[in-house]
FIKOLZA-1660 file (N, C-alpha, C; in steps of 0.1 Angstrom, whole numbers, plus 5000, padded with zeros to 4 digits):
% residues 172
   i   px   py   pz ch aa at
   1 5008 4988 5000  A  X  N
   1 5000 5000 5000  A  X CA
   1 5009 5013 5000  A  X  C
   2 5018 5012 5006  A  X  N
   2 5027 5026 5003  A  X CA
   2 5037 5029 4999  A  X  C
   3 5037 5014 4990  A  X  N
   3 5047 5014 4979  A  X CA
   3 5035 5020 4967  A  X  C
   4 5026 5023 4967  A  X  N
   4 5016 5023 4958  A  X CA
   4 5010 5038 4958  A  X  C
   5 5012 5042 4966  A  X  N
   5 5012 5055 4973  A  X CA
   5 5026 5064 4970  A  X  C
   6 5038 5059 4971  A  X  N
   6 5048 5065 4965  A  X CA
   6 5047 5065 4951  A  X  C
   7 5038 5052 4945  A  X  N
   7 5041 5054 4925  A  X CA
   7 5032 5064 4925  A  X  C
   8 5021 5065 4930  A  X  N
   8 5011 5075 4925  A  X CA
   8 5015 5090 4927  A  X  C
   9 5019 5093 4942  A  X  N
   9 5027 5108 4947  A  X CA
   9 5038 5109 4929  A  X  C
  10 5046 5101 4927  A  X  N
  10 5057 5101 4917  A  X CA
  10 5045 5102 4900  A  X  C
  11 5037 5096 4899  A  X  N
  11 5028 5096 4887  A  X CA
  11 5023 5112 4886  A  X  C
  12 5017 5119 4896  A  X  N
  12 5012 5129 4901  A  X CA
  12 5021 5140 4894  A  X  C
  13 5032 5142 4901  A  X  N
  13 5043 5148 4902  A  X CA
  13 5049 5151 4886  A  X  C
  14 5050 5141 4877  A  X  N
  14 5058 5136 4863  A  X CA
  14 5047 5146 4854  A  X  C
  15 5048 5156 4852  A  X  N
  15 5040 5163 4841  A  X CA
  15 5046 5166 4830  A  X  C
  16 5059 5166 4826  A  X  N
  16 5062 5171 4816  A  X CA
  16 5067 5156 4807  A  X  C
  17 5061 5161 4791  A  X  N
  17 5067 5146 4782  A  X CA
  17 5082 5148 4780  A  X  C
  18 5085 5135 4779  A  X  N
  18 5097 5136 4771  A  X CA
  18 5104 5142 4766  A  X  C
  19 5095 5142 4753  A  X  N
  19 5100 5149 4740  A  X CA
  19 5100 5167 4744  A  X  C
  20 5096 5172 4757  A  X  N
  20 5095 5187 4757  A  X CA
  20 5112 5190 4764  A  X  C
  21 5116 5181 4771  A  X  N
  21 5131 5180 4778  A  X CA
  21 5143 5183 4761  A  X  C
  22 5139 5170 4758  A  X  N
  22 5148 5172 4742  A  X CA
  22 5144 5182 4733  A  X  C
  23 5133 5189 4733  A  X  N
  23 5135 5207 4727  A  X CA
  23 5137 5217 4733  A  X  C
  24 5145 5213 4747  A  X  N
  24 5144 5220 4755  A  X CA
  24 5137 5235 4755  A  X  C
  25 5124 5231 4753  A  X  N
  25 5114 5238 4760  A  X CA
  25 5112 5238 4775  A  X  C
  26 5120 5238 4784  A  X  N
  26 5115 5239 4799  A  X CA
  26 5115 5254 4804  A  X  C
  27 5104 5258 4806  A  X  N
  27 5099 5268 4812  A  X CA
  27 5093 5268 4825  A  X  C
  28 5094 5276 4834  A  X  N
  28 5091 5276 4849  A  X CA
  28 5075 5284 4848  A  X  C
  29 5066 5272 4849  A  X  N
  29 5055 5281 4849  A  X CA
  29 5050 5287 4865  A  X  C
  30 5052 5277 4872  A  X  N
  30 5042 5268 4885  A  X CA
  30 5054 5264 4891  A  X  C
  31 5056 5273 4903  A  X  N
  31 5068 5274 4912  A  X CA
  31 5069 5255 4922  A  X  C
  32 5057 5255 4923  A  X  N
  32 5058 5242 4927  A  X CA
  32 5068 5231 4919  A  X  C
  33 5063 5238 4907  A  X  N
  33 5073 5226 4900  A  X CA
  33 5087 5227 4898  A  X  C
  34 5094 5236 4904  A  X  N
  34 5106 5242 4901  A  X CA
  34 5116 5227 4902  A  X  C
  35 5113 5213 4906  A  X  N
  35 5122 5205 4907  A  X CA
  35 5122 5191 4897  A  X  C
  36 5110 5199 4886  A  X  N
  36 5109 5190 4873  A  X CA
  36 5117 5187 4867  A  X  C
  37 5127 5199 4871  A  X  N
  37 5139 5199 4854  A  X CA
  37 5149 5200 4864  A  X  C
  38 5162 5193 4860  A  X  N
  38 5176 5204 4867  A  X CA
  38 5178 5212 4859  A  X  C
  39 5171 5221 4853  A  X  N
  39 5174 5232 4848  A  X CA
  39 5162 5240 4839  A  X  C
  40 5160 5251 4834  A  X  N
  40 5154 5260 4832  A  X CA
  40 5158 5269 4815  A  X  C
  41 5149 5267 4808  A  X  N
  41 5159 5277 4798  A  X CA
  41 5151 5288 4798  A  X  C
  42 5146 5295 4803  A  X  N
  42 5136 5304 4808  A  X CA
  42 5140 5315 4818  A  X  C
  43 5155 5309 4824  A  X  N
  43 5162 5319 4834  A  X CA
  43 5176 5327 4825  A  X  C
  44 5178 5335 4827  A  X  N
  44 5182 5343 4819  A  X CA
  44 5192 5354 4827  A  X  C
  45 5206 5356 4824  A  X  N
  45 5210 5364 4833  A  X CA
  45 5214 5379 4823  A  X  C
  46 5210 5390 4831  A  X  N
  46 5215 5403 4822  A  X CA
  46 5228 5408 4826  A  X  C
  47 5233 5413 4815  A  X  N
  47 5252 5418 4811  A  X CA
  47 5258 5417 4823  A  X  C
  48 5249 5427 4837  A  X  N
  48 5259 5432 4851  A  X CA
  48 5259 5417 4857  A  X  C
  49 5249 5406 4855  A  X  N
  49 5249 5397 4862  A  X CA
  49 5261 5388 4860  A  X  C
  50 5264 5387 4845  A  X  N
  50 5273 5381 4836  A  X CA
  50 5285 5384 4842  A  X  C
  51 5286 5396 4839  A  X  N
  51 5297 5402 4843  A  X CA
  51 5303 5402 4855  A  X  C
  52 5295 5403 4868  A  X  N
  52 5297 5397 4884  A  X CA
  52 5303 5385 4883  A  X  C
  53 5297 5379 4876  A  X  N
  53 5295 5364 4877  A  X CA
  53 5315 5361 4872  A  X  C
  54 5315 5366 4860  A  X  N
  54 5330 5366 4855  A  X CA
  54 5341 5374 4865  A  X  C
  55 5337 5385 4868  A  X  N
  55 5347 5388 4881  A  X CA
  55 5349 5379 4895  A  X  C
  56 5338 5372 4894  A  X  N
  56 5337 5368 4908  A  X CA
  56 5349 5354 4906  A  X  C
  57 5347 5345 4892  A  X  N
  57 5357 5337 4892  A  X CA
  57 5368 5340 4889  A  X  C
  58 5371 5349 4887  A  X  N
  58 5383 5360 4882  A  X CA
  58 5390 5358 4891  A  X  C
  59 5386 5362 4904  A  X  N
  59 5391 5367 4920  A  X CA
  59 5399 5354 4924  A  X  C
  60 5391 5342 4920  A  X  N
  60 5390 5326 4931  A  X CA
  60 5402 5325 4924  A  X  C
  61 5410 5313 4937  A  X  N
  61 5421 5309 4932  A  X CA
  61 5423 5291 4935  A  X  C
  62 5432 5285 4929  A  X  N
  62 5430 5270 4935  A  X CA
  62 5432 5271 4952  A  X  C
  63 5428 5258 4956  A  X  N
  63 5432 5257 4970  A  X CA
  63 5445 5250 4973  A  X  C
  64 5452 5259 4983  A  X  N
  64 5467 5254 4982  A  X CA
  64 5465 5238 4987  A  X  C
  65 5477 5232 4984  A  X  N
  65 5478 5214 4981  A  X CA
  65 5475 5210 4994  A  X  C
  66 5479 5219 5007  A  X  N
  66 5475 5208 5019  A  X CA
  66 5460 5210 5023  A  X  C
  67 5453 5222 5016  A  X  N
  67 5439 5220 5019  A  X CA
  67 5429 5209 5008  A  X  C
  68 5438 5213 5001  A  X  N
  68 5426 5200 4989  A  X CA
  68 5432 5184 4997  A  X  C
  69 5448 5187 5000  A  X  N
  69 5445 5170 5008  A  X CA
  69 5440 5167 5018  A  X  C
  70 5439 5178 5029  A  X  N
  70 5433 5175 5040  A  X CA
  70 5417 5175 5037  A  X  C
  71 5407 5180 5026  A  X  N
  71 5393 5183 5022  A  X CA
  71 5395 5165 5017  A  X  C
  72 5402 5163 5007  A  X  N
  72 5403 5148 5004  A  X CA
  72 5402 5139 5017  A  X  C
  73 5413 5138 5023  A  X  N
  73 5415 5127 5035  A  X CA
  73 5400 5125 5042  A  X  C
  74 5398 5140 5046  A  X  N
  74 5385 5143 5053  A  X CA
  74 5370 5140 5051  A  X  C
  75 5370 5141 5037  A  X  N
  75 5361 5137 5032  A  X CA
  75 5347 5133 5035  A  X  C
  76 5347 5121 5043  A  X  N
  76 5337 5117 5048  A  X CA
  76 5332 5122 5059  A  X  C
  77 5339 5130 5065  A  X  N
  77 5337 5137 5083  A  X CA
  77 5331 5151 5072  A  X  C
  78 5333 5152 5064  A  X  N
  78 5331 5169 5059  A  X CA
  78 5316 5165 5053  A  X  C
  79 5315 5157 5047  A  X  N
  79 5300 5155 5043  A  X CA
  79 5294 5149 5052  A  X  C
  80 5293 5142 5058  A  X  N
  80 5286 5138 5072  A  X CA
  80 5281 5151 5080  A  X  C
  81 5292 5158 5079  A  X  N
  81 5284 5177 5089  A  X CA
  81 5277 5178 5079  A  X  C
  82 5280 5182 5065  A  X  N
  82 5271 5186 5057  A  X CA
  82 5257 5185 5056  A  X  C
  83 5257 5167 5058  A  X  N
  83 5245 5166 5058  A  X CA
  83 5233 5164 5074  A  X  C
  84 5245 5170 5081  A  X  N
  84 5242 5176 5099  A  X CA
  84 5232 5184 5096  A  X  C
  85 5241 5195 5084  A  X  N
  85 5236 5205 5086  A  X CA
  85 5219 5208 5075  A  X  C
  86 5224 5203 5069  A  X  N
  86 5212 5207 5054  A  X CA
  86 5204 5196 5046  A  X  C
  87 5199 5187 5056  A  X  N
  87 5196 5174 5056  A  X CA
  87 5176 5177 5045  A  X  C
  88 5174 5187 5052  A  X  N
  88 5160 5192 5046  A  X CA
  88 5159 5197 5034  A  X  C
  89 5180 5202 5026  A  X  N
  89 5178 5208 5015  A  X CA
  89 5173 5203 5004  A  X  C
  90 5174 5187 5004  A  X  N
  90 5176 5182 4993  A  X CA
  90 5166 5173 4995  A  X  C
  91 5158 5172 4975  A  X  N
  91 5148 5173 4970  A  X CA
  91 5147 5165 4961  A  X  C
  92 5135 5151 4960  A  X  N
  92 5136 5139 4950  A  X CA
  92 5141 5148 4935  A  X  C
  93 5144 5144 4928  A  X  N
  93 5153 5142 4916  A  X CA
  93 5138 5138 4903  A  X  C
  94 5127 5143 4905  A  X  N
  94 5116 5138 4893  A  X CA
  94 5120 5143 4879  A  X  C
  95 5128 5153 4876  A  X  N
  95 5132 5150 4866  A  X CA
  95 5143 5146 4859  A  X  C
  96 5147 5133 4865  A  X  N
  96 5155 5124 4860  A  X CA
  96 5148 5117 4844  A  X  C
  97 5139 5113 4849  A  X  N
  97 5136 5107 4830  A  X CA
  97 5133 5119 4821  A  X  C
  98 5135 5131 4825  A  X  N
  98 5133 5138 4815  A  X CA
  98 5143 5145 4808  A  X  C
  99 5154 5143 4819  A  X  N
  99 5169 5149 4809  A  X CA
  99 5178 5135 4807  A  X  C
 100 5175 5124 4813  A  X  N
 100 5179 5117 4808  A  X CA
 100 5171 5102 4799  A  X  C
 101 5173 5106 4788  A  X  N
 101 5163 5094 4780  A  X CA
 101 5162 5078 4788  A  X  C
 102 5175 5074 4791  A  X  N
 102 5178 5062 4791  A  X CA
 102 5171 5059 4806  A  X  C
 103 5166 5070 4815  A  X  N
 103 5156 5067 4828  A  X CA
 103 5142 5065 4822  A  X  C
 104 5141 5068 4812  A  X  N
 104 5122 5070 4813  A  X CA
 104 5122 5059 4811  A  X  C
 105 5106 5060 4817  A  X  N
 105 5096 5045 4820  A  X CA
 105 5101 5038 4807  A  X  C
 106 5099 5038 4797  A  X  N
 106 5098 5032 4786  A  X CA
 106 5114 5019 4788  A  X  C
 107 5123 5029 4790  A  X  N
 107 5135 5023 4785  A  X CA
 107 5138 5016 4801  A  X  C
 108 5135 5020 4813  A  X  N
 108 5134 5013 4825  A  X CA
 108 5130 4999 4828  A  X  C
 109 5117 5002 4818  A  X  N
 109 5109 4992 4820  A  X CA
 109 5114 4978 4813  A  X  C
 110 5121 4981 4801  A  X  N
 110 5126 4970 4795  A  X CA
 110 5140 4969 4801  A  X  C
 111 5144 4974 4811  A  X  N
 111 5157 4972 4815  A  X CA
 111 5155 4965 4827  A  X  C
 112 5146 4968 4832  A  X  N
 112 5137 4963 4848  A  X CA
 112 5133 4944 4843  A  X  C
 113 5130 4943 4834  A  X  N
 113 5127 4930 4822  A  X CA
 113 5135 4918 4828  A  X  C
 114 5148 4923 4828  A  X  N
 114 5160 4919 4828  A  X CA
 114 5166 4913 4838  A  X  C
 115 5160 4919 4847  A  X  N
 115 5160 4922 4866  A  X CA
 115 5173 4922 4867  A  X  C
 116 5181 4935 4862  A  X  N
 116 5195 4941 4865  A  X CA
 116 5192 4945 4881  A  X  C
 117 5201 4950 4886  A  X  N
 117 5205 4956 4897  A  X CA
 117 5215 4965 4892  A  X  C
 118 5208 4983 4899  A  X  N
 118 5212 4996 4892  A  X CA
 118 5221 5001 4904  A  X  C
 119 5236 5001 4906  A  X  N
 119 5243 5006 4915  A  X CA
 119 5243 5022 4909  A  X  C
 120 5241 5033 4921  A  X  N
 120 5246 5044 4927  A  X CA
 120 5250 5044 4933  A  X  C
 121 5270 5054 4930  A  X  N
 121 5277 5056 4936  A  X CA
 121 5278 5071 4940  A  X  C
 122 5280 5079 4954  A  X  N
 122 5274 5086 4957  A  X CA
 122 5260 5091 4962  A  X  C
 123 5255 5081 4964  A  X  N
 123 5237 5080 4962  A  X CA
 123 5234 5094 4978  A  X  C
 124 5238 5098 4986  A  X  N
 124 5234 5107 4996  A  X CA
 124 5222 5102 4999  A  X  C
 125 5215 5109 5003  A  X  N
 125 5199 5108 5012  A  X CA
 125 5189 5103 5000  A  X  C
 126 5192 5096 4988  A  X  N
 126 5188 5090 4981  A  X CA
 126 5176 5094 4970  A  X  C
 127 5182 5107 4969  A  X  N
 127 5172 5118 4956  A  X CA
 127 5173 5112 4946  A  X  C
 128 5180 5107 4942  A  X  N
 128 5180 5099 4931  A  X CA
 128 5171 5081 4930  A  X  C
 129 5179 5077 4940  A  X  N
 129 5174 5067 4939  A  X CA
 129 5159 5061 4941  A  X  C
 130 5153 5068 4950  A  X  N
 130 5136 5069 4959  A  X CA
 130 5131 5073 4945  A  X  C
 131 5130 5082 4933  A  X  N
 131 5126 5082 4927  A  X CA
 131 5125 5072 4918  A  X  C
 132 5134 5068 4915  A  X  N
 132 5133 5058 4904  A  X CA
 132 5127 5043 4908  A  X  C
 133 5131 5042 4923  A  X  N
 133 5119 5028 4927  A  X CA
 133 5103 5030 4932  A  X  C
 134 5106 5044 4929  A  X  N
 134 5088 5047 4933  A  X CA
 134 5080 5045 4916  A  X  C
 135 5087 5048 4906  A  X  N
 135 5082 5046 4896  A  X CA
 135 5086 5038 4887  A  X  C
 136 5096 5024 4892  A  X  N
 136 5094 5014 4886  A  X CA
 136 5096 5000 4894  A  X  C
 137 5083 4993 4900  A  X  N
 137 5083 4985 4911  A  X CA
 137 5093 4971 4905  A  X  C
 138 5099 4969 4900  A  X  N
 138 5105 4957 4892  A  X CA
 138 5118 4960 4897  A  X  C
 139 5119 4975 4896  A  X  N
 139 5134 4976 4901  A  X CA
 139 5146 4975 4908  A  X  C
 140 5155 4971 4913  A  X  N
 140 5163 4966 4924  A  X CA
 140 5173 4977 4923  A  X  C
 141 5178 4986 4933  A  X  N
 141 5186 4994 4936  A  X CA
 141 5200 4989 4945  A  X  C
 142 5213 4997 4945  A  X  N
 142 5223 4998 4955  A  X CA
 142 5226 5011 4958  A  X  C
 143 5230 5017 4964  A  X  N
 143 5229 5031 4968  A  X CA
 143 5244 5027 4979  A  X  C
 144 5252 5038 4977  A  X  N
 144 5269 5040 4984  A  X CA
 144 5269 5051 4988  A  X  C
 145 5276 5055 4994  A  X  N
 145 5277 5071 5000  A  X CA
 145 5286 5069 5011  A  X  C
 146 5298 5084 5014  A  X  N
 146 5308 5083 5021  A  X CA
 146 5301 5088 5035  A  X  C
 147 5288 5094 5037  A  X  N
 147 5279 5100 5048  A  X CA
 147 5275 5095 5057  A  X  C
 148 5272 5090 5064  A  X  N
 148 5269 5073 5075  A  X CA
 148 5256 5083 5076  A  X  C
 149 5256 5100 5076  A  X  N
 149 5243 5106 5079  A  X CA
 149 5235 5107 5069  A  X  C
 150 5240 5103 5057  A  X  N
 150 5230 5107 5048  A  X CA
 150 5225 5089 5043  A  X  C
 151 5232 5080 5046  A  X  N
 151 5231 5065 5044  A  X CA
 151 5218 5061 5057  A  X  C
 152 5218 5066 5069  A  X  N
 152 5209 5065 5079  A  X CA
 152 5196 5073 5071  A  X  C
 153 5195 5088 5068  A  X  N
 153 5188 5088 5063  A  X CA
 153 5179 5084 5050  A  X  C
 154 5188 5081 5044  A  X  N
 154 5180 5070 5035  A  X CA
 154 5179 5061 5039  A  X  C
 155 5183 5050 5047  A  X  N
 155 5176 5040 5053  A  X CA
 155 5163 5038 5061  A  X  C
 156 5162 5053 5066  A  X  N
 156 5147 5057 5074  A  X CA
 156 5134 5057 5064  A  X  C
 157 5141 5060 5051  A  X  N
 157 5132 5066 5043  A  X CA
 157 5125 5052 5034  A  X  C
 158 5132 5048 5033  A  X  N
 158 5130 5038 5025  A  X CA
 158 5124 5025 5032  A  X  C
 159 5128 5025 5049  A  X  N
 159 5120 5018 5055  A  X CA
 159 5103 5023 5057  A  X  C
 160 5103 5041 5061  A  X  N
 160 5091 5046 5063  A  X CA
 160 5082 5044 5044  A  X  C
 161 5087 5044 5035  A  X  N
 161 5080 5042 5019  A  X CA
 161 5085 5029 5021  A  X  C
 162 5084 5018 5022  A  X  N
 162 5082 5004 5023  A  X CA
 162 5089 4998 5009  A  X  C
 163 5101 5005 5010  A  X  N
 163 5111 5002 4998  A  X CA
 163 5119 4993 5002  A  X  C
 164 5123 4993 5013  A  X  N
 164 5138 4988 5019  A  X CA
 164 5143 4968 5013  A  X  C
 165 5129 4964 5009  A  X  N
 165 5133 4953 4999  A  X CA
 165 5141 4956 4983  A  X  C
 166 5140 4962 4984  A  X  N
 166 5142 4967 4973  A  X CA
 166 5158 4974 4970  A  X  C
 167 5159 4978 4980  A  X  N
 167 5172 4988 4980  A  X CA
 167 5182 4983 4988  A  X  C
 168 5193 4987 4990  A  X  N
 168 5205 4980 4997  A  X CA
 168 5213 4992 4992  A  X  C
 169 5215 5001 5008  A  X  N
 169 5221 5011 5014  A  X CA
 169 5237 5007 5021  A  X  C
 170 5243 5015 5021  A  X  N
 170 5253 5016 5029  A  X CA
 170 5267 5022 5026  A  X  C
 171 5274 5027 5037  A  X  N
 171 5283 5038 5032  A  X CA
 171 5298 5033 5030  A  X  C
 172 5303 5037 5023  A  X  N
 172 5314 5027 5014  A  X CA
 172 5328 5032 5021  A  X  C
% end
């Protein structure tokens, strides 16, 4: 029942065809929908914004070598606060089949056929992945992540949406 309840919230949600992604016609009509597309061709920046925008990376410089290795080493302790901190930022991923062909139902569904098992690496609190098993019940997930907090949170989620047969979490 609320695996059935997740395909319909995800059925609900899916308004835009296909074929409007590949002319890229995506337009922001209906703010609600702002997380149909990862992207917008409807946003538009003017000259001074352009121009900020090119000074601003003008200014940046690399990070000296012992901070990218210690950001490296650390890694996993730096994304784990991350997701301490901004755990509410992040937002299912529905328009996955529509910038990418090879997710939509169609092409899923004969890949689901097959009964592959679809690893994501980096999967975090599982925006990616929660969508794609809400909208195709056939499918078998793996989901990795360096986050133990964003790996718990997907585990909560996927036990509360009655997925957790389905998926196989854990932080690498």
């Amino acid at each position: 029942e609320m695996r059935q309840a997740a395909q319909l919230r995800w059925r609900q949600t899916v308004t835009a065809p296909l074929s409007e992604s590949r002319c890229r016609g995506r337009t922001l009509t209906d703010a609600r929908s702002v997380f149909m597309h990862n992207a917008w061709d409807d946003a538009h920046l003017d000259d001074e914004a352009v121009h900020e925008a090119e000074r601003t990376v003008a200014r940046q410089e690399p990070a000296r070598d012992e901070i990218a290795d210690d950001c490296a080493a650390h890694a996993d302790v730096r994304w784990d606060a991350h997701y301490r901190s901004n755990l509410r930022n992040y937002h299912d991923r529905r328009y996955l089949h529509n910038e990418f062909p090879q997710l939509a139902p169609q092409a899923l569904a004969e890949l689901a056929a097959g009964h592959p098992i679809i690893l994501e690496t980096g999967c975090g609190v599982g925006n990616t992945l929660l969508p794609l098993l809400a909208s195709h019940p056939q499918l078998r997930l793996v989901g990795m992540d360096i986050a133990p907090r964003a790996i718990a949170a997907l585990q909560e989620r996927l036990q509360r949406e009655g997925l957790q047969r389905r998926a196989r979490v854990f932080v690498a």
